[in-house]
N, C-alpha and C positions, 0 to 999 in steps of 0.2 A: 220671455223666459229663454235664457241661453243655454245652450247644451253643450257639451265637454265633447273637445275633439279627442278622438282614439289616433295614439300611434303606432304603428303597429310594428315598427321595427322594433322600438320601447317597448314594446308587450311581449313579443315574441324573444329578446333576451331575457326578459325578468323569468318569464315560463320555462326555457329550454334552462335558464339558471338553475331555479328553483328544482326543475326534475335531476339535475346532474349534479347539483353543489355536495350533497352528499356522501356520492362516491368519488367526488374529485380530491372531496379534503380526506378520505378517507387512502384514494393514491398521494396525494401529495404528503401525507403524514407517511405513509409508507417508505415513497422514496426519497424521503430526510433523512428517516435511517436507517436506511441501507445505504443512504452516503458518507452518514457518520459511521456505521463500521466499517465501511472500507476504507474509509482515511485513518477508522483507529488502527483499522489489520498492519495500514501499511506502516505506521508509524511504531506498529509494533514488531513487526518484520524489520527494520532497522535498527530499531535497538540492539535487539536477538544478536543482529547480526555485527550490530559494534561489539558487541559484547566477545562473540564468536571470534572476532578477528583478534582483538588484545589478547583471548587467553591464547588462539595461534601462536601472536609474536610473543608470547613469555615462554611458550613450547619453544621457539626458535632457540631460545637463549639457552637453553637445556637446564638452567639452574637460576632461580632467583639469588643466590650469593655471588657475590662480586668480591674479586680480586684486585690488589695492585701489585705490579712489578716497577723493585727501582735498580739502577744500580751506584754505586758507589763512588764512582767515577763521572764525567758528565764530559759528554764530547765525541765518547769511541760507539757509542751505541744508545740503540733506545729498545724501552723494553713493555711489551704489553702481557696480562694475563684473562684468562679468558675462565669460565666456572669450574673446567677442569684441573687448573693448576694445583697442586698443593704448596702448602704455605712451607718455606723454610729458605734456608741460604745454600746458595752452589757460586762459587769462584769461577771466572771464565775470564780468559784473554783472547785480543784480538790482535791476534798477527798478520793479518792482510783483508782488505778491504776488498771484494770485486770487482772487476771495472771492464771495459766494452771495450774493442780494439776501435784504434781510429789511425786511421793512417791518411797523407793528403803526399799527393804527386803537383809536382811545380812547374807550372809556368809550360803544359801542356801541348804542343803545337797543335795548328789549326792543320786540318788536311782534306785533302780533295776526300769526297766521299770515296768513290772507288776503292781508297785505301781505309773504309771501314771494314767490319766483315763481325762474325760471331767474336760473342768476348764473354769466358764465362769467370763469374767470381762465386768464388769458393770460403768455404770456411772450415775452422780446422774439428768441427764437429761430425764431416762429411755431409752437410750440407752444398749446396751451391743452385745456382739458374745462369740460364744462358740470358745475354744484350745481344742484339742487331744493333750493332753501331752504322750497316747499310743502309736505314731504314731512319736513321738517327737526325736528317736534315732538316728542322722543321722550317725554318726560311727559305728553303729552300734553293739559299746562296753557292751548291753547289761543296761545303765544305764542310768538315763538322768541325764546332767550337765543343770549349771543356764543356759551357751549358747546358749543348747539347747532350755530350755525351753523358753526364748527370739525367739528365732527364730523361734518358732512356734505361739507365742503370734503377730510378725509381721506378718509372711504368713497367718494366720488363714484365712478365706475366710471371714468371715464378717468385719474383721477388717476395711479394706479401709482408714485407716490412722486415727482411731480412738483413737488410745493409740501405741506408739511406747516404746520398750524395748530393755534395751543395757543394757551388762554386764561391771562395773565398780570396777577396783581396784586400792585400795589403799594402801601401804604397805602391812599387812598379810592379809587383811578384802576385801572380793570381793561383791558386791552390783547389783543386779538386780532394776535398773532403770526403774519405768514404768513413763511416760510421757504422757498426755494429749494430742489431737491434735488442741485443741479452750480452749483458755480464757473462765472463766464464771464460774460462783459456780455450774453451770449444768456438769462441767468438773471433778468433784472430782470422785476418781477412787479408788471401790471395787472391794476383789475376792472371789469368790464364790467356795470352793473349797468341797463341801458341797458333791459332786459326787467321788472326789477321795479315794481309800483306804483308812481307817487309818497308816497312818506316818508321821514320822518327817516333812517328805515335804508338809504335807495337814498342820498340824501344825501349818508348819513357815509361808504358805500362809493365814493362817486364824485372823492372829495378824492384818491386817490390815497395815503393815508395817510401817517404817518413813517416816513423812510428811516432803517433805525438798519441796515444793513450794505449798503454801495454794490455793486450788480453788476458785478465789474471781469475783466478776462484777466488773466490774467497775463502780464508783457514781459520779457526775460531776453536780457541785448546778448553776445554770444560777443567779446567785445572789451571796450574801452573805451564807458561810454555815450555814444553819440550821434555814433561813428565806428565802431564796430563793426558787426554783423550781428546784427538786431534780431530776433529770433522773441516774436510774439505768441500765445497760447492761451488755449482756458476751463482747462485744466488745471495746478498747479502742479507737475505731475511732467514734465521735459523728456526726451526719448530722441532728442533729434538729434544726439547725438554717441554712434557707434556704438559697443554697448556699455555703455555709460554709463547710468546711471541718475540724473537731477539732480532733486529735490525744493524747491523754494522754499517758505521758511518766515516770512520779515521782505524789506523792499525795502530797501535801503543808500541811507543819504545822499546825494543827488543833489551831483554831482561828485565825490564820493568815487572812492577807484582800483580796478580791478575785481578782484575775488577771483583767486588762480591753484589752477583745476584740476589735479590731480598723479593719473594716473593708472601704476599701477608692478607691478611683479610681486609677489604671495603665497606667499614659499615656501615657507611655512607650512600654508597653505590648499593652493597645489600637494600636497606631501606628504602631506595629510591626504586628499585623494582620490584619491592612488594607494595610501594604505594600506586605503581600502576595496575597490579592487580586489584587496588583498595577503591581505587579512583574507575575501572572499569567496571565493576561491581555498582558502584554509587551510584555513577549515570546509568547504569540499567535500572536500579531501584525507583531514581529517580522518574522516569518514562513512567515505569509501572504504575507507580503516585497517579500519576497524573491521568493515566488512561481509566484506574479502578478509584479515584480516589469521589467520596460526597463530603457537600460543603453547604454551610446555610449561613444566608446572612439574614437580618431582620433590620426592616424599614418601618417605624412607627409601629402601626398593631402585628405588621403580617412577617410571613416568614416565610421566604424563599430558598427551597434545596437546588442544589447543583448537582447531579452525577456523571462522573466522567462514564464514555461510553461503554467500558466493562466492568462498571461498580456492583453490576447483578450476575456477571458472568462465570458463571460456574468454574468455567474451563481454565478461566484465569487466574481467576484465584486459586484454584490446584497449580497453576504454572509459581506465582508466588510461593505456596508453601514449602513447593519441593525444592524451590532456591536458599527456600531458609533452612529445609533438613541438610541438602545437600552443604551447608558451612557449617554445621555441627555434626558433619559425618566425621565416624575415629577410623584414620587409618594406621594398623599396628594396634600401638596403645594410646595416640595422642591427638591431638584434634588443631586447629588453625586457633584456638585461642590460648595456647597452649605456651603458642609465640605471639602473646600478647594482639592475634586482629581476630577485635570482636565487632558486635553488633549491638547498636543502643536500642530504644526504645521505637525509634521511627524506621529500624532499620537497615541505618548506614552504617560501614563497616570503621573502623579506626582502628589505630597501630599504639601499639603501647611500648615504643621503642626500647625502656629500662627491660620490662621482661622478655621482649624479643633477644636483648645482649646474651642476659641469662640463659635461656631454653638454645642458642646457639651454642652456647660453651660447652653447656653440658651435651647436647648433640648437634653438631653442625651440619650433618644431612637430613636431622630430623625434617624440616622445613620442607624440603622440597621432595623426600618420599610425601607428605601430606599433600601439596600440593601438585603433587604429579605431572601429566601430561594430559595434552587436548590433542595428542595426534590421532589422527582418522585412522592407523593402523592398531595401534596398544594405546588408548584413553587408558589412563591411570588415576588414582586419585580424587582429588576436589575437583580438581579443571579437567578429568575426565571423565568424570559425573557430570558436571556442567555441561560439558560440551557432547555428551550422548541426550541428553535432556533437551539440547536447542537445538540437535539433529529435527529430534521428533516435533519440532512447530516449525523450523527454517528449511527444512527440504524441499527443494525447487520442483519436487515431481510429483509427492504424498504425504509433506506435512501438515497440520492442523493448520498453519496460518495458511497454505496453499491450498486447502479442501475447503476452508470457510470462505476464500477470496472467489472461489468460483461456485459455493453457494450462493451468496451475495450478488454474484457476477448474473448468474440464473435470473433470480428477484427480483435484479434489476431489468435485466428483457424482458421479463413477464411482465414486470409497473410498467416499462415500456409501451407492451401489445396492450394491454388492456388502457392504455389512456390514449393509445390511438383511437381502439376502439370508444371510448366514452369521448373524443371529439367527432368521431361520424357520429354517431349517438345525435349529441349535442347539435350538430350541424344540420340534422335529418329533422329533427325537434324544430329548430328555429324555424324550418324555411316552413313546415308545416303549419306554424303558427303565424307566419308572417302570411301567409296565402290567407289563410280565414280572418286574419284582423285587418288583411287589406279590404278585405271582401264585406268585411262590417262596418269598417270603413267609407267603404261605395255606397253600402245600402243607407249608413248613415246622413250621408251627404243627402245621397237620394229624398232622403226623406225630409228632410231639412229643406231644402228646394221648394219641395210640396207644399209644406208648414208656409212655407214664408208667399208662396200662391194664391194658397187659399187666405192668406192674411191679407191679402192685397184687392181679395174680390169681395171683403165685408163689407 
């Protein structure tokens, strides 16, 4: 009759098992989830926080209505409007364009350094910066060429993009280019060479050089030229008409009739930025779905539920409702569906463009006192309800999503300590049981031995 060998390293896992399996499934179900709400927190901290940012950049824009500006003529200007503008026509001519002084000095001689020395160029805005044309040599052949002294006129230390110089040739004639860095008759460009040696090269810098682009402002008549309201600038881009953005590109024919400016409503461009309020809204709604949302499907007899990780979650679902009060909030007398963007049944938002024309006409700042602002200084409105509302879960120091991430964060050190400890546990267990099942083991053998002795001496 045989007898069953003990193993006792076998015995001693099945035991230490058996005494720990327990509270291991009991940590290990723990820290499941508290892994699933920290990956919902955080997935819901980005939402928050897209959401946070669109309604910022529609605060940038100061107005969801959009503008076009045209004008009349096509060639002397271009024209932008921005939410400010009002709609209507204004006449404007362009009698001179702005332009940057450029002057180029010819055929430059080469000169021993010694006969370099300070050289300052000036501008007629009273600006200026000193050259070392002494210091000018970089081959140090002893002589300075025009490239050189370009390239000193750039590095200069006051320069800062004040006047750029390039050496230019053309067949046998090589031409020291100086250029302006602004438009404006404030841009016209002397040289003072008043410091260097006498020579040829103090000279040829003292001519004044050839004008090949005159330093002019630009002059732009809000009327008819020469009855109108004259604005002069170093800049071709005009902003005196509020709003407006007027670019000059060509000067019209003197006596010519003046452009008409048309500025008008976008409602196109309208539309297109309140669909990114619509479409900013929807992907947050969206997230939300998914994090709060149960699902069951059923296979043959049984039926499996799904819930997302804050389908029980109190907190969140008060974070839902108040998203839904907050787009049925009235400010004044009238509400966002007012202009046609409402809310269906699953609660995604849509535009009803026909009644948004309507609710425009008859108030076209209606729209955007509702939808106010998300600025951190004066929240107004829908988007500043909204964005007082994701303050209080997105705040990087004491919001809900930041107190619940470092509760969790706790939970988790704690599942942590406490499963280290239940593997000493675990560990203290085996070996205890591995010493007595080795040891019954031995006695077994022993005896076994014996058995088979005395079988021997029948």
């Amino acid at each position: 009759m045989g007898t069953s060998t003990i193993d006792p390293a076998s015995m001693a896992q099945q035991l230490a098992t058996a005494y720990t399996s327990g509270t291991q499934t009991l940590l290990s179900t723990q820290s499941s989830q508290a892994q699933t709400t920290s990956t919902a927190l955080s997935k819901l901290q980005s939402a928050l926080s897209a959401f946070s940012s669109a309604l910022s950049s529609l605060t940038t824009q100061k107005s969801v209505l959009s503008y076009t500006a045209s004008l009349s003529s096509t060639g002397y200007a271009t024209a932008t409007a921005s939410a400010t503008a009002t709609p209507g026509n204004t006449s404007v001519f362009v009698e001179q364009v702005a332009s940057a002084n450029q002057v180029a000095f010819e055929d430059l001689p080469a000169v021993p350094v010694v006969l370099g020395g300070p050289l300052v160029v000036q501008l007629a805005n009273g600006s200026s910066f000193n050259v070392n044309l002494a210091s000018a040599d970089a081959n140090s052949d002893g002589t300075l060429s025009q490239t050189e002294i370009a390239r000193a006129i750039n590095q200069a230390s006051g320069n800062n993009g004040m006047v750029s110089a390039m050496v230019v040739t053309s067949g046998t004639q090589t031409n020291l280019v100086l250029s302006a860095g602004e438009t404006g008759a404030g841009s016209a460009i002397t040289l003072d060479a008043s410091g260097l040696p006498a020579s040829t090269l103090k000279d040829a810098l003292s001519t004044g050089g050839k004008q090949l682009a005159a330093a002019q402002d630009a002059v732009l008549w809000l009327g008819a030229q020469g009855t109108g309201v004259k604005v002069q600038q170093a800049s071709n881009t005009f902003t005196a008409i509020p709003g407006v953005s007027l670019t000059l590109t060509q000067a019209q024919a003197a006596g010519s009739s003046p452009m008409m400016l048309s500025v008008a409503s976008d409602q196109s461009g309208t539309v297109s930025n309140i669909q990114k309020f619509i479409d900013a809204y929807n992907t947050l709604d969206t997230a939300l779905d998914s994090l709060t949302a149960i699902s069951s499907s059923t296979s043959g007899s049984s039926t499996t539920t799904k819930a997302g990780a804050f389908a029980n979650d109190s907190s969140v679902r008060s974070l839902r409702n108040r998203l839904t009060t907050i787009l049925r909030q009235q400010v004044g007398t009238q509400r966002l569906m007012d202009y046609g963007i409402t809310a269906n049944r699953d609660g995604q938002l849509s535009l009803d463009q026909t009644k948004l024309t309507k609710a425009l006409s008859a108030n076209p700042s209606g729209l955007d006192t509702i939808l106010g602002s998300a600025s951190t200084t004066s929240p107004s409105g829908v988007m500043g309800s909204f964005s007082t509302l994701l303050k209080q879960w997105t705040n990087s120091t004491n919001g809900l999503i930041k107190n619940r991430q470092d509760a969790v964060q706790r939970q988790q050190t704690n599942i942590s300590t406490r499963q280290t400890k239940l593997e000493d546990q675990y560990n203290t267990l085996y070996q205890r049981y591995l010493a007595q099942f080795t040891q019954l083991q031995t006695l077994q053998s022993s005896m076994s031995d014996n058995t088979s002795l005395l079988s021997s001496l029948s």
